[in-house]
C-alpha positions, 0 to 999 in steps of 0.5 A: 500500500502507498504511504501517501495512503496511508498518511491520508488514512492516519489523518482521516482515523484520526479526525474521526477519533478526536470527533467521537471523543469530542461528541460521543463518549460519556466517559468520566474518565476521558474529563480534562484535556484530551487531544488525539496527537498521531495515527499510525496505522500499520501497512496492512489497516489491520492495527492502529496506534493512537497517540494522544496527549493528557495535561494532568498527573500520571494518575489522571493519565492512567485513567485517561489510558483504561478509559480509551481502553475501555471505550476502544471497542465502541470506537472501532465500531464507530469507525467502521460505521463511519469509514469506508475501509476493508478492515477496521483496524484495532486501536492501540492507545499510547500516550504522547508526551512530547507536546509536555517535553516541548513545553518544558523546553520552551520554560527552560529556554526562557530561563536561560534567556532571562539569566543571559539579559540579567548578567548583561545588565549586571555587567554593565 
């Protein structure tokens, strides 16, 4: 299969995740902010790696994680109802920690800018 479709797949299952998240499950434990970050679906559709991103404790984030796992069923099932594929794939949920890892980054960036233009001043 083309990786030029299956880049339009990933993009399209994950459009369709976050919408289902957004309008259809009533999961206490899918509260707070939730963001479908990446879709990797394998070569074959048959598996997809849903990549998502949690801001809260590594508590909030388990219980983020076993709800998807609950509710995983019933997004496949959404899926296949709104998709034309083949084959649903089966959805792996993972968490993403990169938009926290750039964030972080970003503040400690910032820190060090503002130590260098404190010692300029100071040097002056």
């Amino acid at each position: 299969m083309s990786t030029r479709r299956i880049a339009r797949v990933n993009d399209l299952i994950r459009k369709e995740i976050s919408e289902l998240l957004l309008r259809e499950i009533r999961d206490p434990r899918l509260g707070g902010l939730l963001s479908v970050t990446e879709v990797s679906t394998s070569p074959d559709l048959r598996h997809a790696r849903v990549f998502i991103s949690v801001m809260g404790s590594e508590e909030e984030k388990g219980r983020v994680v076993d709800g998807l796992a609950a509710a995983s069923g019933f997004l496949r099932r959404s899926l296949g109802d709104r998709l034309t594929l083949r084959y649903t794939p089966e959805l792996i949920f993972e968490l993403d920690e990169s938009i926290e890892r750039g964030s972080r980054l970003l503040e400690l960036i910032e820190d060090v800018a503002q130590s260098e233009s404190l010692g300029e001043v100071d040097q002056s």
